[in-house]
C-alpha positions in Angstrom: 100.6 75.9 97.6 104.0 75.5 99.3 103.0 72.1 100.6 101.5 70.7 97.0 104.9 71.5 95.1 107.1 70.2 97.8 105.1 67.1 98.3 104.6 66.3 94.9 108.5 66.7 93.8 109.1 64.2 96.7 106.5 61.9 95.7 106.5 62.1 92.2 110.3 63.8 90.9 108.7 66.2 89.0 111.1 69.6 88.3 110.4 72.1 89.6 109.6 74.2 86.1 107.3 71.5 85.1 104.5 71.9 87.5 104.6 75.3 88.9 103.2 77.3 86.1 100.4 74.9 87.4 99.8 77.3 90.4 99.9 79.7 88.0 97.3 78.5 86.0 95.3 78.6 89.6 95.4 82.1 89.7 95.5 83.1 86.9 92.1 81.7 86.6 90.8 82.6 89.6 91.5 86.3 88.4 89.3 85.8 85.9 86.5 84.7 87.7 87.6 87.3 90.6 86.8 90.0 87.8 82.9 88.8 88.0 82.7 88.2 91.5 80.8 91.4 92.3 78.5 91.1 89.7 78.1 87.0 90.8 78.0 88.3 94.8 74.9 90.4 93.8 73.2 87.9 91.2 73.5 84.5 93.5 74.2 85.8 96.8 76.7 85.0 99.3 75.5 81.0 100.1 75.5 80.1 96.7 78.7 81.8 95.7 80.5 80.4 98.4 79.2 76.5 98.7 79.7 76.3 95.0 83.6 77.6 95.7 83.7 75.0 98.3 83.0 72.5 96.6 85.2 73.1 93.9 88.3 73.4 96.0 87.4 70.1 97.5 86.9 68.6 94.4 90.2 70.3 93.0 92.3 68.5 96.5 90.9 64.9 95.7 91.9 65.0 92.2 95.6 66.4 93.2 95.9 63.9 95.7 95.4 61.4 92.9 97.6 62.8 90.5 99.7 60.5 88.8 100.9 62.7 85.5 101.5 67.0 85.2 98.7 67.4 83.4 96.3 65.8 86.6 98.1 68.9 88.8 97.2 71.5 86.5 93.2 70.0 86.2 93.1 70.1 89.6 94.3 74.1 90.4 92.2 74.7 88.1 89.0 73.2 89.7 90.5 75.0 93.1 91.0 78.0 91.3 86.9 78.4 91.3 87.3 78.7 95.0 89.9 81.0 95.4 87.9 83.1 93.3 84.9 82.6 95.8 86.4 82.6 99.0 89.8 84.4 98.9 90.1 87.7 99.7 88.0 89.7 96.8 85.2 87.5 98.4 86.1 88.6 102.0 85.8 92.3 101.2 82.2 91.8 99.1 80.8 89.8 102.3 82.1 91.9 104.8 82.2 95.3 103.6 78.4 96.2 103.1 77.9 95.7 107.0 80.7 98.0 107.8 81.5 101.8 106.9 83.0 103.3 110.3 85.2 100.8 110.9 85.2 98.5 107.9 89.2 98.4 108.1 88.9 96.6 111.3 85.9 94.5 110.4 87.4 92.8 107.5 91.2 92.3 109.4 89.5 90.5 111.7 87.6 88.4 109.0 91.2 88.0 107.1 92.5 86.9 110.2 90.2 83.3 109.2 92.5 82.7 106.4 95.8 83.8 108.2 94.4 81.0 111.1 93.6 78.6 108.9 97.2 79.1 107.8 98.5 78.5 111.4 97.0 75.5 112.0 96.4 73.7 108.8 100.2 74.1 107.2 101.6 72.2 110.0 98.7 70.2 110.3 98.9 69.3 106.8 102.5 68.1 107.1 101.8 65.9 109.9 99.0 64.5 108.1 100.9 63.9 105.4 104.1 62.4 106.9 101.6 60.2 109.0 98.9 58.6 106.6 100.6 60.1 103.1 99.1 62.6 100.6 96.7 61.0 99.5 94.8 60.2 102.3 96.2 64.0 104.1 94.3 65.5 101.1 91.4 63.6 101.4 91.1 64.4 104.9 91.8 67.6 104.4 88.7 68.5 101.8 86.2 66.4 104.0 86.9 68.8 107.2 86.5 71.8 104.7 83.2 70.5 103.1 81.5 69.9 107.1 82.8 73.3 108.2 82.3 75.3 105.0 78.8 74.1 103.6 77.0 74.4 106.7 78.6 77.9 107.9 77.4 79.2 104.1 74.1 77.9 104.5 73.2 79.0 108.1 75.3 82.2 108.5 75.7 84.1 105.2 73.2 86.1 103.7 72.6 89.4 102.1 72.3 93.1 103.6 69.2 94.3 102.9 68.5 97.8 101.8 66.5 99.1 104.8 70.0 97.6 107.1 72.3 100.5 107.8 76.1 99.6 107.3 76.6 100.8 111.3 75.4 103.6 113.4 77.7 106.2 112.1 76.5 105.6 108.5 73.0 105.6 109.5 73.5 109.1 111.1 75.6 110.1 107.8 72.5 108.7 105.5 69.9 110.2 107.7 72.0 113.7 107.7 72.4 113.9 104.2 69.1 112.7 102.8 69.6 111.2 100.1 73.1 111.9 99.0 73.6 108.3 97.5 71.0 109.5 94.5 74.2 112.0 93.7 77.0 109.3 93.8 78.3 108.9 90.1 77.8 106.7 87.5 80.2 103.8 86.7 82.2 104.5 83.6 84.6 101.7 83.7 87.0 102.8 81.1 86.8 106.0 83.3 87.9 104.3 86.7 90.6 101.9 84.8 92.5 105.4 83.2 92.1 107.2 86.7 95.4 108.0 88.8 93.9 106.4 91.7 93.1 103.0 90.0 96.3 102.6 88.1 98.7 103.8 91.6 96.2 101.2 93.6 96.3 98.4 91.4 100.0 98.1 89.6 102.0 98.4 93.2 99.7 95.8 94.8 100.4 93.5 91.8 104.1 94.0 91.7 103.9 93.2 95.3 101.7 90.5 95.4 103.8 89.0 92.5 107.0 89.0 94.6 105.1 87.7 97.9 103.1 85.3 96.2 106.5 83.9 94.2 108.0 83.7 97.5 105.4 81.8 99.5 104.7 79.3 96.7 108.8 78.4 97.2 109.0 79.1 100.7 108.9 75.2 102.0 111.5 74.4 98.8 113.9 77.5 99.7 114.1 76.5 103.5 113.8 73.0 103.1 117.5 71.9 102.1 118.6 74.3 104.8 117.1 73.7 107.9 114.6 70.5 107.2 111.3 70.3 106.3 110.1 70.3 109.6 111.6 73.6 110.8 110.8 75.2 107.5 107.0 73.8 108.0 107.2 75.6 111.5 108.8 79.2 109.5 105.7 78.9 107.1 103.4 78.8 110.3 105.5 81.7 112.0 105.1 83.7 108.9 101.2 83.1 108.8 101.3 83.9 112.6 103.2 86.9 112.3 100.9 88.0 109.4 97.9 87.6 112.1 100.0 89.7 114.5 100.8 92.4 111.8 96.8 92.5 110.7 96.1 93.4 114.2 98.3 95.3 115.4 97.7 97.5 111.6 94.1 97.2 112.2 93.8 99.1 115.5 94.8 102.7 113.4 94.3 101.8 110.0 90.9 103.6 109.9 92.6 106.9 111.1 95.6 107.2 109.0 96.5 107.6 105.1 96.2 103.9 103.4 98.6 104.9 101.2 101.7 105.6 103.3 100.5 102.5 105.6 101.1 100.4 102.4 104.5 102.0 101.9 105.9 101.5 104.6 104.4 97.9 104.7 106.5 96.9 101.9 109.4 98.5 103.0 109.0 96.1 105.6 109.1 92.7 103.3 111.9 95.0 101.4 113.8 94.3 104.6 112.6 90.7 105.2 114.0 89.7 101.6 117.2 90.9 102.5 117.5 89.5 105.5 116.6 85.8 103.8 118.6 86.5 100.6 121.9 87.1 103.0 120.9 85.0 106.7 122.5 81.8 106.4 121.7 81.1 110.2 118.4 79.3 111.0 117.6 82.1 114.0 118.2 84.8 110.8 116.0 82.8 108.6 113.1 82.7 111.1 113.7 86.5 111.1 113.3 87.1 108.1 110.0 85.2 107.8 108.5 86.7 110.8 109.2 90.3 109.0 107.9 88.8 106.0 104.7 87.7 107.7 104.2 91.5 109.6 103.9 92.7 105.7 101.8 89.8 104.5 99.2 90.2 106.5 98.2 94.2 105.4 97.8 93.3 101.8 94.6 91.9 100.9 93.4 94.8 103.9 94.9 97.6 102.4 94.1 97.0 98.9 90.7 97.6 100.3 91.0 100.2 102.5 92.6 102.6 100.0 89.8 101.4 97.3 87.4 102.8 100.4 88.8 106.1 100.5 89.3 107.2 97.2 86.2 105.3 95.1 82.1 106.0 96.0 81.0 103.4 98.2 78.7 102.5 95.7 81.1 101.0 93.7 83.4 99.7 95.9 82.3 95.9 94.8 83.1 96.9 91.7 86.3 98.4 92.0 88.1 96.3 94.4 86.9 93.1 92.1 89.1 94.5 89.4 92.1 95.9 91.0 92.1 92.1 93.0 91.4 90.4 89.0 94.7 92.6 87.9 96.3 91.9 91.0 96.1 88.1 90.5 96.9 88.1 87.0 99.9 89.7 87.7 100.9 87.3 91.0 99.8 84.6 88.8 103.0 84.5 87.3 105.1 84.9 90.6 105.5 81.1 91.7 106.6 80.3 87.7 109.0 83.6 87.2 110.6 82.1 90.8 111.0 78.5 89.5 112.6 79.7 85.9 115.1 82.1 87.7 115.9 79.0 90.6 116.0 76.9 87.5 118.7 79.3 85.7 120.9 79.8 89.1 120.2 76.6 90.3 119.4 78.2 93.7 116.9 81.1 95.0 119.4 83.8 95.8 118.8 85.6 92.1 115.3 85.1 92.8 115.1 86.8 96.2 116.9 89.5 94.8 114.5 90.1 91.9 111.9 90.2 94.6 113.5 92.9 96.6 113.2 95.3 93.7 109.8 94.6 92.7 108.7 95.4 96.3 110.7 98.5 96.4 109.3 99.9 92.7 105.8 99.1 94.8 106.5 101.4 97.1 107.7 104.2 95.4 104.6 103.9 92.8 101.5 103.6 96.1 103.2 106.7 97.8 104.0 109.1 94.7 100.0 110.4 94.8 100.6 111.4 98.4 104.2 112.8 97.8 102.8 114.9 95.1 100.1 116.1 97.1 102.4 117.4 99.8 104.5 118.7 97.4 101.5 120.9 95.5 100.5 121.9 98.6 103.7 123.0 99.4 103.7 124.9 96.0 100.5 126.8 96.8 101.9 127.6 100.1 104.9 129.2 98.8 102.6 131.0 95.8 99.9 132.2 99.0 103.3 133.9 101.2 104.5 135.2 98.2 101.4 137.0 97.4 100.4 138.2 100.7 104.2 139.3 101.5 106.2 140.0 97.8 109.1 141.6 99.7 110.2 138.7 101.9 110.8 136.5 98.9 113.5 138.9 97.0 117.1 138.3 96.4 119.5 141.1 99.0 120.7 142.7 95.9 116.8 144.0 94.7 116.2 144.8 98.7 119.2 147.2 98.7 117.9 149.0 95.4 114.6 149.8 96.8 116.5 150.9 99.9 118.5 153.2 98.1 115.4 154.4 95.9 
C-alpha cells in the first residue's frame, strides 16, 4: 500500500489526504467481508474462496494502474479489498488451523511467513519494475504473476479437512481418550462471546495496535522517502518485512509453550520502542533500526491474534471467533493510513503522527496483559486468605502478639 500512494502522488500530484482514505476504504471493506469468511470458508470451500479473491485483487491492480482520477483509486481498493478479505490473514488461520492442534502456532507462522516473503521480494521488486517499465506496465505485470501462481496453487493444493482426518497425532490421542468430548463443547451465543472478557481484551488491543502499525506501514515509503531516497527507504520496507520473518520464527519456536498474552505484550513494547527510535533517529543507520525493531513486532500479530483466540475459545468455534475479532480488527486499522495523513496534513510532517502511534501501542499493551495481571494478582489474594487461615497468628500486628503473651 506504501508503494500505490507514493507512486501515485509522484505520478499523478494527488495530496496526500485525498487518496488515502482510499486504503481505507480497502479495509474497511475487507472487514466486512472478513466478518463472513468462516461462514463462506465452510459454504464454498477453500478453492473457491481463494481464486475468486485472486482474481479480484488482480482485477483491483489493473484498474489502479489505469487510474487517471481519485475516484478510479478508490474503485480499485475496493475490488482488492475482496482479496484481502480471502487471502489475508483471517483466511490463513481458517485454512491452516483445522490441520493443526499441537502445534498450530508453528504451522500457521510458517504459513504467515508466505506473506512476510512475498513482502521481501515483491516491494523491491515492485520498485524496480516500476522505475524500469512504469506503473502501469509494473502493475500489470505484477497481477499476471499473481493470477499463474495463485489460480493453479488453489486449484490443485487446497481443499477441505474431512471429518474422519485428525487435526495431528496428539489430537487424535486427545479425541480417542476423551470419547466424544466435542458433543459437550458449547453452543455459540454470539452476543455471549462479543460481551465476554476474553473477546473484548483480545480484540480492542489488537485493533489499537494494528491501527498504529497499519498507519505506519501505509506511510512508511512517504516518511523515509524525503530523508534517505526512495531507494534506501524501498530497502527499509524490505528489512522491516525481513525482520518481521525473523521475528515470526524465532516467536514461533516457543509460542506453543508460553502465555499468548504476555508474548503479545511484550511484542508491542517492542514497536513501542521502534516508534521512538524513528520519531527521534535522524541518522539513516538509526532509521534502519527502528524499522528492523518495527518488523520483529510486525511479524507476531496476525499469529498471536490467533493463538490467544486458541487458548481461551472451544476449538469449535475458533473459525468463528477469530473471523470477528480480525473483522473488528480491520475496521479499526482501517482508519490508521487516513488518521496518519490528516495529522501529517496538520503538522506538515509525521513526527505528531509517530507520536500518536507510540501511545496507541502502549494503551495495547496494558489492555492484552490486564487479564493475566489480575489473575496473578487473585491468586495472590487467595494465597494470602489460604496462610491466613491455616496460620491466623503469623498475620497479626506486634502490639495484639504482646496481649496474648501477657494473657
Amino acid at each position: 500500500m506504501g508503494i500505490y500512494l507514493q507512486a501515485l502522488q509522484a505520478r499523478q500530484d494527488w495530496p496526500t489526504a485525498e487518496i488515502a482514505p482510499a486504503i481505507t476504504l480497502y479495509y474497511a471493506l475487507g472487514a466486512t467481508l472478513i466478518v463472513f469468511a468462516g461462514r463462506l470458508f465452510d459454504r464454498f470451500g477453500p478453492r473457491r474462496v481463494v481464486a475468486t479473491g485472486a482474481t479480484a485483487m488482480a482485477c483491483g491492480l489493473v484498474l489502479l494502474a489505469h487510474a487517471s482520477h481519485p475516484w478510479h483509486v478508490y474503485a480499485a481498493f475496493a475490488s482488492m479489498s475482496v482479496g484481502w478479505a480471502s487471502m489475508s490473514g483471517a483466511a490463513i488461520n481458517i485454512i491452516v488451523a483445522p490441520w493443526f492442534e499441537a502445534r498450530r502456532g508453528f504451522a500457521i507462522s510458517l504459513a504467515l511467513n508466505g506473506s512476510s516473503a512475498g513482502g521481501i521480494v515483491i516491494t523491491p521488486a515492485l520498485i524496480v519494475l516500476i522505475d524500469l517499465f512504469g506503473f502501469t506496465a509494473a502493475l500489470e505485470i505484477a497481477a499476471g504473476l499473481m493470477l499463474v501462481v495463485l489460480l493453479p496453487t488453489a486449484t490443485l493444493l487446497l481443499r477441505r479437512r474431512y471429518p474422519s482426518e485428525h487435526a495431528d497425532a496428539t489430537a487424535a490421542a486427545v479425541a480417542a481418550a476423551a470419547g466424544g468430548s466435542a458433543s459437550r463443547d458449547p453452543a455459540w451465543d454470539l452476543w455471549r462471546v462479543i460481551g465476554s472478557a476474553q473477546f473484548q481484551t483480545i480484540s480492542l488491543p489488537f485493533a489499537l495496535e494494528l491501527l498504529a502499525q497499519v498507519g505506519f506501514l501505509t506511510h512508511q515509503m512517504a516518511f523515509l522517502s524525503p530523508i534517505i531516497g526512495t531507494s534506501a527507504a524501498g530497502w527499509a520496507v524490505s528489512l522491516t518485512t525481513f525482520c518481521a520473518v525473523t521475528g515470526r520464527l524465532a516467536t514461533s519456536l516457543f509460542i506453543d509453550k508460553v502465555d499468548r498474552r504476555v508474548a503479545a505484550c511484550g511484542n508491542f513494547l517492542v514497536e513501542v520502542g521502534a516508534l521512538a527510535l524513528l520519531a527521534t533517529g535522524s541518522s539513516t543507520v538509526m532509521l534502519y533500526l527502528g524499522c528492523a525493531l518495527f518488523g520483529l513486532g510486525v511479524g507476531n500479530m496476525i499469529t498471536l491474534r490467533g493463538m490467544i483466540v486458541q487458548q481461551e475459545f472451544p476449538r469449535v468455534h475458533f473459525s468463528r471467533v477469530i473471523s470477528l475479532v480480525v473483522g473488528i480488527n480491520q475496521f479499526t486499522f482501517a482508519f490508521g493510513p487516513a488518521l496518519l495523513g490528516y495529522l501529517h496534513g496538520g503538522q506538515g510532517n509525521y513526527s505528531f503522527a509517530l507520536l500518536a502511534c507510540l501511545v496507541v501501542e502502549m494503551a495495547a499493551a496494558v489492555i492484552v496483559v490486564a487479564p493475566v495481571v489480575g489473575r496473578l494478582v487473585c491468586v495472590r489474594a487467595e494465597t494470602r486468605r489460604d496462610r491466613n487461615s491455616r496460620f491466623p497468628f503469623r498475620t497479626s500486628s506486634p502490639r495484639s502478639r504482646s496481649r496474648r503473651a501477657g494473657r
